[in-house]
ZADO-1210 file (C-alpha; in nm, 4 decimals, padded with zeros to 6 digits):
<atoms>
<atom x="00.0000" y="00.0000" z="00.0000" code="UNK" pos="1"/>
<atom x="00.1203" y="00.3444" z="-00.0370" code="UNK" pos="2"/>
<atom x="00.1259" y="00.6531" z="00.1548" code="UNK" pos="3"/>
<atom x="-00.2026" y="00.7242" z="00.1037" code="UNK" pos="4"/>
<atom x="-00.3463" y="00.3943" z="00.2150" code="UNK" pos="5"/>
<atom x="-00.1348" y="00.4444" z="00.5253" code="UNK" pos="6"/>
<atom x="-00.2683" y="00.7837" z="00.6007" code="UNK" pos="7"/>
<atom x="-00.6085" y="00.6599" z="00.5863" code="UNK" pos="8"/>
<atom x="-00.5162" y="00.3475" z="00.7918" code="UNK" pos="9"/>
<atom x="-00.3754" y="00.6245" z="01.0626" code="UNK" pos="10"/>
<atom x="-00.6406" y="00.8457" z="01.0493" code="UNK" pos="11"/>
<atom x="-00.9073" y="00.4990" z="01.1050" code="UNK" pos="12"/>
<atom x="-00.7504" y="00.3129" z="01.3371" code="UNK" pos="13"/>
<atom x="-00.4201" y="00.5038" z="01.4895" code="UNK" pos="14"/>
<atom x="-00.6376" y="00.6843" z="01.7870" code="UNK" pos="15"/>
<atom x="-00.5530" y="00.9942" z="01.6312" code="UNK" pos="16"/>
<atom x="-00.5620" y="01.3212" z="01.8252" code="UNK" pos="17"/>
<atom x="-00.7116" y="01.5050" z="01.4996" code="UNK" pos="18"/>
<atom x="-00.7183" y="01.3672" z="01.1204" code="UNK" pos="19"/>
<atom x="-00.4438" y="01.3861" z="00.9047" code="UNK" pos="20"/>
<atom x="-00.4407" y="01.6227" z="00.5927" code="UNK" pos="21"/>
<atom x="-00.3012" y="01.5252" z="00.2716" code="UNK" pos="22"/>
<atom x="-00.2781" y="01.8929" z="00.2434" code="UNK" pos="23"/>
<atom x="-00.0204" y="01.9724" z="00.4651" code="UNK" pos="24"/>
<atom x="00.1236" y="01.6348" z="00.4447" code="UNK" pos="25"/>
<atom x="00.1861" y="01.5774" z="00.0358" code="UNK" pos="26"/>
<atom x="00.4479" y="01.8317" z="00.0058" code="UNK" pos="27"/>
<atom x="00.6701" y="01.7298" z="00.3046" code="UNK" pos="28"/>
<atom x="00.6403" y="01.3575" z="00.2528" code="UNK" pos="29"/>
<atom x="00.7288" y="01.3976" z="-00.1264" code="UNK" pos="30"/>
<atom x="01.0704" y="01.5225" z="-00.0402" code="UNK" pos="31"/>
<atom x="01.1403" y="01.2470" z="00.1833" code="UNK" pos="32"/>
<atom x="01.2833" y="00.8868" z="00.0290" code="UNK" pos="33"/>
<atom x="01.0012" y="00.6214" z="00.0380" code="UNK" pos="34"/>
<atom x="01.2032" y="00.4848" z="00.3407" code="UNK" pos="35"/>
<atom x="01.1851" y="00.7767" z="00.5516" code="UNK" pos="36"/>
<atom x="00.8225" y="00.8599" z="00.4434" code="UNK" pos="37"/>
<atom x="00.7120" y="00.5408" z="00.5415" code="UNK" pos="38"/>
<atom x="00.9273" y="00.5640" z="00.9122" code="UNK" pos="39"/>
<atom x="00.7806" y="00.8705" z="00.9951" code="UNK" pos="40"/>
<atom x="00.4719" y="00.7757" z="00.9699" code="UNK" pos="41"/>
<atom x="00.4989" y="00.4536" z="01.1699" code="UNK" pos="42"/>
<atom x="00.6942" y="00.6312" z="01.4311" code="UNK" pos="43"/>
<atom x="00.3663" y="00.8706" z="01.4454" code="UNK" pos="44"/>
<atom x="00.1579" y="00.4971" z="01.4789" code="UNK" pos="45"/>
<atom x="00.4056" y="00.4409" z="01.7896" code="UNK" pos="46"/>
<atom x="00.3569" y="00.7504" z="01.9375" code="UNK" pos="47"/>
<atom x="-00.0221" y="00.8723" z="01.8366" code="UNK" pos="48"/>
<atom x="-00.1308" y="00.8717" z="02.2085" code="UNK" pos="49"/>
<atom x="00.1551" y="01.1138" z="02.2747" code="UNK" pos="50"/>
<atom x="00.1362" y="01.3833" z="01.9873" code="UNK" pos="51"/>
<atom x="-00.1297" y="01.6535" z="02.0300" code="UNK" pos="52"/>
<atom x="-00.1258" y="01.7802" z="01.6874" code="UNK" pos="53"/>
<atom x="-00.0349" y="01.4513" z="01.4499" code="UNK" pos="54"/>
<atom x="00.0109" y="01.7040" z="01.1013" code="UNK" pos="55"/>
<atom x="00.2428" y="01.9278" z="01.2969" code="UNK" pos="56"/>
<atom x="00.4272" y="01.6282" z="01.4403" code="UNK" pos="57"/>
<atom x="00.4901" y="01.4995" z="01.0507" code="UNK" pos="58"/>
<atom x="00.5805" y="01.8344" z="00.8776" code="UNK" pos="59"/>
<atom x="00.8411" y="01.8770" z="01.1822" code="UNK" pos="60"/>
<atom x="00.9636" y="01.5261" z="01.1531" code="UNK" pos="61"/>
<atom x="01.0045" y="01.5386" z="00.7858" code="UNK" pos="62"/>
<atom x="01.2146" y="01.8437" z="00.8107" code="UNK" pos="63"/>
<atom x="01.4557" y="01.6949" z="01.0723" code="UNK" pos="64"/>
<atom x="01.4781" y="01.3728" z="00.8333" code="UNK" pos="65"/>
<atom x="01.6039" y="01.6338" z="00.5770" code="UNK" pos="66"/>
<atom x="01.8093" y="01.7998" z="00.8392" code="UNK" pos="67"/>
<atom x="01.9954" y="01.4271" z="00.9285" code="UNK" pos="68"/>
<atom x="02.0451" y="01.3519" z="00.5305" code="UNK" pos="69"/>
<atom x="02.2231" y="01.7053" z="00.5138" code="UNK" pos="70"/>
<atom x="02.4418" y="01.6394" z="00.7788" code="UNK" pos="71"/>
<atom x="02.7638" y="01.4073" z="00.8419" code="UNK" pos="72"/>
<atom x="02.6342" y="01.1377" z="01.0879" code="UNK" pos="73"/>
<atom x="02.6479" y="01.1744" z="01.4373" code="UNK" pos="74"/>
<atom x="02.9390" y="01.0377" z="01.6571" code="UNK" pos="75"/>
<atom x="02.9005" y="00.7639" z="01.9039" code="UNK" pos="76"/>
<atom x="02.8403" y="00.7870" z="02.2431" code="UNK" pos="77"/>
<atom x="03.1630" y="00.7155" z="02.4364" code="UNK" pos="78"/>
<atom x="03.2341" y="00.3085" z="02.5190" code="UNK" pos="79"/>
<atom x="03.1957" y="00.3995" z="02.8939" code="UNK" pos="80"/>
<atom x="02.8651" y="00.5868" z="02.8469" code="UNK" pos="81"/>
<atom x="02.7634" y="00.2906" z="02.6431" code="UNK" pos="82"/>
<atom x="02.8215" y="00.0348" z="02.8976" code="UNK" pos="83"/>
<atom x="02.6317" y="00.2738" z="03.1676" code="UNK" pos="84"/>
<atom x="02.3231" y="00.2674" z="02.9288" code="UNK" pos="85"/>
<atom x="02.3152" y="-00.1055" z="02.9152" code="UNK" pos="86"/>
<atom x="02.3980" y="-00.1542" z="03.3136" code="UNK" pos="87"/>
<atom x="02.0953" y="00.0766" z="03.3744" code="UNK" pos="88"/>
<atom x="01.8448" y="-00.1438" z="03.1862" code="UNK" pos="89"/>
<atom x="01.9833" y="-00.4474" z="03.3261" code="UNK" pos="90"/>
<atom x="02.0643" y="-00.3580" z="03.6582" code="UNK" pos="91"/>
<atom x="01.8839" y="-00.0203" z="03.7680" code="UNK" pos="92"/>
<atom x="01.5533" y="-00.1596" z="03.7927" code="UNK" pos="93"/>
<atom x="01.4423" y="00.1328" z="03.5112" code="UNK" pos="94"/>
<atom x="01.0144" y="00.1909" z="03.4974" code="UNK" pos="95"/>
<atom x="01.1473" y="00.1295" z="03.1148" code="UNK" pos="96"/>
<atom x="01.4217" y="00.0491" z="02.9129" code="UNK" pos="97"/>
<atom x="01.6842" y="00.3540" z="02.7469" code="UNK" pos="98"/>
<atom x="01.5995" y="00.4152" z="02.4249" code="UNK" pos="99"/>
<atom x="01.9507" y="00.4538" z="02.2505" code="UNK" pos="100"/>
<atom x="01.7288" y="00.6352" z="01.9203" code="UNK" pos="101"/>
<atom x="01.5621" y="00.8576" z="02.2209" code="UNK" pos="102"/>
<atom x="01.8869" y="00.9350" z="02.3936" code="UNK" pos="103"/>
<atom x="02.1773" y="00.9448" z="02.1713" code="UNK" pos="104"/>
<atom x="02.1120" y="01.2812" z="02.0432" code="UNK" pos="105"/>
<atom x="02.0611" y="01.4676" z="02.3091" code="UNK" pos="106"/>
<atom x="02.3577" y="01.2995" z="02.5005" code="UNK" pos="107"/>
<atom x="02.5835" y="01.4065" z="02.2183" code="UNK" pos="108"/>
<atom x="02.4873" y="01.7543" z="02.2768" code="UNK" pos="109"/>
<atom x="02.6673" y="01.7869" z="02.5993" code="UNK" pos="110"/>
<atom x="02.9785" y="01.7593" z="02.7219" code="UNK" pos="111"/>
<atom x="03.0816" y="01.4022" z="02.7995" code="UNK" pos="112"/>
<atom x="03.1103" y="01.4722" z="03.1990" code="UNK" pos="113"/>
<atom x="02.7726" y="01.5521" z="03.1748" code="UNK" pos="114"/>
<atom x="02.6611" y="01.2722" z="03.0264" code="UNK" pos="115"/>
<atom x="02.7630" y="01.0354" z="03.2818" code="UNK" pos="116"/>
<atom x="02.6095" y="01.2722" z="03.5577" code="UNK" pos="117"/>
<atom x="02.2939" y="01.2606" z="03.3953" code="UNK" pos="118"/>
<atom x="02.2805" y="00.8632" z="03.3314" code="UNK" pos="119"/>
<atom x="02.4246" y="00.9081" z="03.7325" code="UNK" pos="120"/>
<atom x="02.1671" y="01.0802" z="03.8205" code="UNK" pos="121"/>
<atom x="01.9234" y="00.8621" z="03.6889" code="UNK" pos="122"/>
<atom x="02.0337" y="00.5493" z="03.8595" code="UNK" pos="123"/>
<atom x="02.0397" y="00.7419" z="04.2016" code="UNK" pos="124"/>
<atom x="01.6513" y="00.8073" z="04.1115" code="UNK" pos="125"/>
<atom x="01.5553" y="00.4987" z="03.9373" code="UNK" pos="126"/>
<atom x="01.2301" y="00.4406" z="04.1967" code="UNK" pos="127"/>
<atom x="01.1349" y="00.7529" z="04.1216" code="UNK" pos="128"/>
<atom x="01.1110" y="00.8455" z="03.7469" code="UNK" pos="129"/>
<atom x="00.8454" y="00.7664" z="03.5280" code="UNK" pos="130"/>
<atom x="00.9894" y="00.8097" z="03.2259" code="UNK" pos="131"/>
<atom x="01.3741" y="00.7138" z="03.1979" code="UNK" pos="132"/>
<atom x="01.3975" y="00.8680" z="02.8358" code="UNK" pos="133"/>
<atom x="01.2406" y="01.1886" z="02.9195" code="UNK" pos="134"/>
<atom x="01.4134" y="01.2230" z="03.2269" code="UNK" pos="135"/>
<atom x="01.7552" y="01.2147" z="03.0036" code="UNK" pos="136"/>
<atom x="01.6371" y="01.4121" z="02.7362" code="UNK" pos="137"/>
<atom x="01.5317" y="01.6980" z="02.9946" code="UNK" pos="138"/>
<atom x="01.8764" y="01.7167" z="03.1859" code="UNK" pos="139"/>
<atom x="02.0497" y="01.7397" z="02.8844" code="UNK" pos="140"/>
<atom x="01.8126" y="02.0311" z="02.7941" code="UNK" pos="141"/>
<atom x="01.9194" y="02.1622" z="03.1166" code="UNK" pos="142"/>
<atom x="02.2826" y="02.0926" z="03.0760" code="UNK" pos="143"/>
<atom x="02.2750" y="02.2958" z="02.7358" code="UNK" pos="144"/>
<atom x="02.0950" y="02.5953" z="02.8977" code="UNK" pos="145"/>
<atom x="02.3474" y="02.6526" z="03.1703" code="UNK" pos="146"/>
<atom x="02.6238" y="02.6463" z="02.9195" code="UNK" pos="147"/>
<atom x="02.4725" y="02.9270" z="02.7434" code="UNK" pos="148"/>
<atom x="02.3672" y="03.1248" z="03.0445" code="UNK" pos="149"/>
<atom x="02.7675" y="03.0407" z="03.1532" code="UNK" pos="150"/>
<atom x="02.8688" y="03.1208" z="02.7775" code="UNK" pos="151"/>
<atom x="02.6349" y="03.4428" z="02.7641" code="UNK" pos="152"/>
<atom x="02.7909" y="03.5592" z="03.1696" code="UNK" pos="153"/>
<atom x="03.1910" y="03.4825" z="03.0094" code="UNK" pos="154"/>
<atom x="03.0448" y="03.7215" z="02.6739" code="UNK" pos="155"/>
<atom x="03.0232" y="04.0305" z="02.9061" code="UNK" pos="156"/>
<atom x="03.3365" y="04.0460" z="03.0200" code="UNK" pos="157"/>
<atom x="03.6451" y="04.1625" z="02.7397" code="UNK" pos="158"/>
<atom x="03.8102" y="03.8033" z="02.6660" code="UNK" pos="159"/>
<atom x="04.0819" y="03.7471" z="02.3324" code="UNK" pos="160"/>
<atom x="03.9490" y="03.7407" z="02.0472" code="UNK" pos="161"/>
<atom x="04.0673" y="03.3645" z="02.0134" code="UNK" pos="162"/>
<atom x="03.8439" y="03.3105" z="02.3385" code="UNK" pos="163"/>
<atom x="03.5494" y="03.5270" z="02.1660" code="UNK" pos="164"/>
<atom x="03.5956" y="03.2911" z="01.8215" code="UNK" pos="165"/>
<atom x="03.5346" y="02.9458" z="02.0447" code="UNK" pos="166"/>
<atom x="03.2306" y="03.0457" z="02.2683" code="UNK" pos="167"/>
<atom x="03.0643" y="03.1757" z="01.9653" code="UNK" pos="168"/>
<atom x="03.1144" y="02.7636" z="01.8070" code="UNK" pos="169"/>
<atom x="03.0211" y="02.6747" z="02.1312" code="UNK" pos="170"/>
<atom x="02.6581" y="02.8967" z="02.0898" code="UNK" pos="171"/>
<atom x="02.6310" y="02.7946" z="01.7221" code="UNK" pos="172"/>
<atom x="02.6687" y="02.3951" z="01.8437" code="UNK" pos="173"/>
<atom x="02.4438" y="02.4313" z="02.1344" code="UNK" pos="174"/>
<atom x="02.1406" y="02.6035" z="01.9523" code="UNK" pos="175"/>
<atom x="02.1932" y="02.3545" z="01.6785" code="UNK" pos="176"/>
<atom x="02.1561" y="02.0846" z="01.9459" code="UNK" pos="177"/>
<atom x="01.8121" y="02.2519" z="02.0150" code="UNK" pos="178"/>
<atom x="01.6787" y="02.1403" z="01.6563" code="UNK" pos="179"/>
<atom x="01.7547" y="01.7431" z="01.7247" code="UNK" pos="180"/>
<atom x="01.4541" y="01.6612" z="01.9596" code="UNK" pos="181"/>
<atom x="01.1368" y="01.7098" z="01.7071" code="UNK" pos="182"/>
<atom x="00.9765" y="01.4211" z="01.9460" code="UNK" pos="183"/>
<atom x="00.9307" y="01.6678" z="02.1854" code="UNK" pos="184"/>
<atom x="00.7876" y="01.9473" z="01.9999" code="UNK" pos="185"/>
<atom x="00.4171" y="01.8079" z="01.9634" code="UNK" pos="186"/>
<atom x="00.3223" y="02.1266" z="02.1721" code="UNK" pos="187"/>
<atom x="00.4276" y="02.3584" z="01.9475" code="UNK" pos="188"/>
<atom x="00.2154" y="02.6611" z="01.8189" code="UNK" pos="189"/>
<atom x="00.0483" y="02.5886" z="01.4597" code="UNK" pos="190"/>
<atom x="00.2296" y="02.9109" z="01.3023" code="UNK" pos="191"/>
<atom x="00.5633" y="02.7190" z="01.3651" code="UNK" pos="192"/>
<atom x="00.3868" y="02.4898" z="01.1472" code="UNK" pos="193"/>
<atom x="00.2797" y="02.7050" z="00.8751" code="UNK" pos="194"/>
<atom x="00.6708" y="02.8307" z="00.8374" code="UNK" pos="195"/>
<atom x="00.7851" y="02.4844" z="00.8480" code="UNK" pos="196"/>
<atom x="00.5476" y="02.4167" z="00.5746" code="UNK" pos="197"/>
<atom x="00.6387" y="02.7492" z="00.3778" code="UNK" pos="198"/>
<atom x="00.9768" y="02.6481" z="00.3465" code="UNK" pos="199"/>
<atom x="00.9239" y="02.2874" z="00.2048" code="UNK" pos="200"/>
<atom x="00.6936" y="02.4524" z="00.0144" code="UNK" pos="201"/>
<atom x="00.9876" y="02.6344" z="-00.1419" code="UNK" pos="202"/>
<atom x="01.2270" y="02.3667" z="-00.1493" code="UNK" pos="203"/>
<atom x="00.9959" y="02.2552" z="-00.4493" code="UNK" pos="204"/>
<atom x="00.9844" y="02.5585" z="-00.6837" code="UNK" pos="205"/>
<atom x="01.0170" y="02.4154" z="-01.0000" code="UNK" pos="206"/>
<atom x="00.9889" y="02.1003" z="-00.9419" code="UNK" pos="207"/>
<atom x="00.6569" y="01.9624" z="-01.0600" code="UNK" pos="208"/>
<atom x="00.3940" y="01.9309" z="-00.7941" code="UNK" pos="209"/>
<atom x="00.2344" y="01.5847" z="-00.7178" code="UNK" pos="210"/>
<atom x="-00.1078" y="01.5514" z="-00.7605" code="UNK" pos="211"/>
<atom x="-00.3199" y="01.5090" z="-00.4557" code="UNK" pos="212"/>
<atom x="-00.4336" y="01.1866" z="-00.5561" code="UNK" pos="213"/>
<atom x="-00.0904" y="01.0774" z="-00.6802" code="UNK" pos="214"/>
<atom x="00.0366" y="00.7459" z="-00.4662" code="UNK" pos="215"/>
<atom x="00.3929" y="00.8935" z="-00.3125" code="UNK" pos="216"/>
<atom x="00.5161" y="00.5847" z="-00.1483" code="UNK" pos="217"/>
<atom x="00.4863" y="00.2129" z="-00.3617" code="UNK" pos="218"/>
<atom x="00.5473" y="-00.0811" z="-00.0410" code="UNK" pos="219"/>
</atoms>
């Protein structure tokens, strides 16, 4: 079945929070590969009870897909935070397992002595927390914010220049970091949406439209 079939299928049976609209939906999903169309909208099935707004959720996953294939891929977490991840699911006694495809990303985005506080702090905790992934993916939110209120406090006072060059980096990597958790944007206000969807809209200037009743993705 194709992408249209599965939209229908999701807007039947997924327990949808709202419909789907091919209308906001056919221009993002074109630009994705018929492997990514067809992930995003199964990690939408696996996540439909979660996501207040499933078209928003879509158009903002599709753009980070594009954002990932436009990128170098990621490095890998560090061998000892690696082995900390799996002794937490085995050991910690975790309401749920560490998702690695949750985690990894936001991990990366701080510095590695932070990471293993974090995945610290979560084992001193364990009883406690709910959600293991969130938990992680919300310290390491912290963690970025204090490095920019630290980076924005060093700013005001008259370093080198070499010093200026490096926390500037460090600002440009940290807000970048920002734009890797799309999961956790569901909340988002719709006119975030509609300049999302101007821009993909853009991306296809002379290109030739698909038809609304055109099948984007073959199985």
């Amino acid at each position: 079945e194709g992408v249209l079939k599965k939209i229908a299928w999701l807007n039947e049976n997924g327990g949808l929070a709202e419909p789907l609209s091919l209308d906001r939906l056919k221009v993002p999903l074109a630009l994705l590969s018929q492997e990514h169309q067809t992930k995003v909208l199964m990690k939408l099935r696996g996540m439909a009870s979660e996501v207040q707004d499933p078209n928003a959720f879509l158009v903002r996953e599709c753009k980070q897909v594009r954002r990932g294939a436009a990128r170098p891929p990621q490095e890998a977490l560090a061998e000892e935070v690696e082995r900390k991840i799996a002794w937490l699911n085995r050991e910690a006694g975790l309401a749920a397992p560490l998702e690695k495809t949750r985690i990894r990303v936001p991990l990366l985005s701080v510095h590695p002595g932070h990471q293993l506080q974090i995945l610290a702090s979560l084992k001193k905790d364990a009883a406690e927390i709910e959600d293991p992934n969130a938990f992680v993916v919300t310290e390491c939110r912290k963690a970025r914010k204090q490095g920019k209120a630290a980076l924005q406090v060093g700013r005001k006072r008259k370093a080198p220049a070499g010093e200026e060059e490096e926390g500037a980096a460090a600002a440009a990597a940290a807000l970048a970091a920002e734009g890797e958790e799309g999961q956790e944007l569901e909340g988002a206000p719709a006119a975030d949406d509609a300049e999302v969807l101007a821009e993909d809209v853009q991306a296809l200037e002379g290109a030739v439209a698909a038809d609304s009743g055109e099948v984007l993705v073959e199985d």
